[in-house]
C-alpha positions, 0 to 999 in steps of 0.5 A: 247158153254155150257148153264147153264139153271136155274130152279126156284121153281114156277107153275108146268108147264112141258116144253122141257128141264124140265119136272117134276121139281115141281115132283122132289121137291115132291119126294124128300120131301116125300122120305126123310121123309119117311125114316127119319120116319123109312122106308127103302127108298133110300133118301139119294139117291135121294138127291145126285141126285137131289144135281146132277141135281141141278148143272147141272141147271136142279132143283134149288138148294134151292128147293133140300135144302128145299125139303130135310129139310122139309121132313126129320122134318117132318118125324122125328117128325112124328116118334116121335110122333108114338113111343109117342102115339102108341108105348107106348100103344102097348108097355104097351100090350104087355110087357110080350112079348116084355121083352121075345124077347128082353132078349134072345139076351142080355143074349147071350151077343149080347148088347156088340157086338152092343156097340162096334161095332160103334168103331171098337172093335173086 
């Protein structure tokens, strides 16, 4: 006969059957914000498994979903407030360079293929 054991988000306490479960919720809000930030992390990956492991009654399925939310806000608004704060100034720097090396590919007609490659344009 199949158990169904089910996790709850509370004191991180390793048991037999759960040993990392509070680890579980924290790597998965840190790696999906950090790739909502803009870092190549797998955090789709890790919320595919940890949606996995919560139906299996190892993660409460809750925990997946706030985890998962909670990382990605906040790694979209830390985003935003780097390309805000910091960006800008560096941009402002370094203009003279940055129209350089961004005027060469539009020239060669590269815009267009970035534009029409979302629909399916040949």
């Amino acid at each position: 006969m199949l158990v169904r054991r089910t996790a709850t988000i509370g004191p991180c306490e390793p048991c037999p059957c759960q040993p990392a479960t509070c680890c579980c919720y924290v790597f998965l809000l840190v790696t999906v914000g950090l790739q909502s930030l803009g870092i190549p992390l797998p955090g789709e990956t890790a919320l595919v498994t940890a949606a996995a492991l919560a139906a299996l009654g190892r993660l409460s399925i809750y925990g997946v979903v706030a985890a998962a939310a909670a990382g990605a806000i906040l790694g979209d608004n830390a985003g935003y407030w780097i390309g805000r704060k910091g960006a800008s100034r560096w941009f402002r720097a370094n203009r003279a360079a940055v129209v350089d090396w961004t005027s060469g590919p539009v020239r060669r007609g590269v815009g267009r293929l970035y534009c029409a490659l979302p629909f399916g344009v040949k």
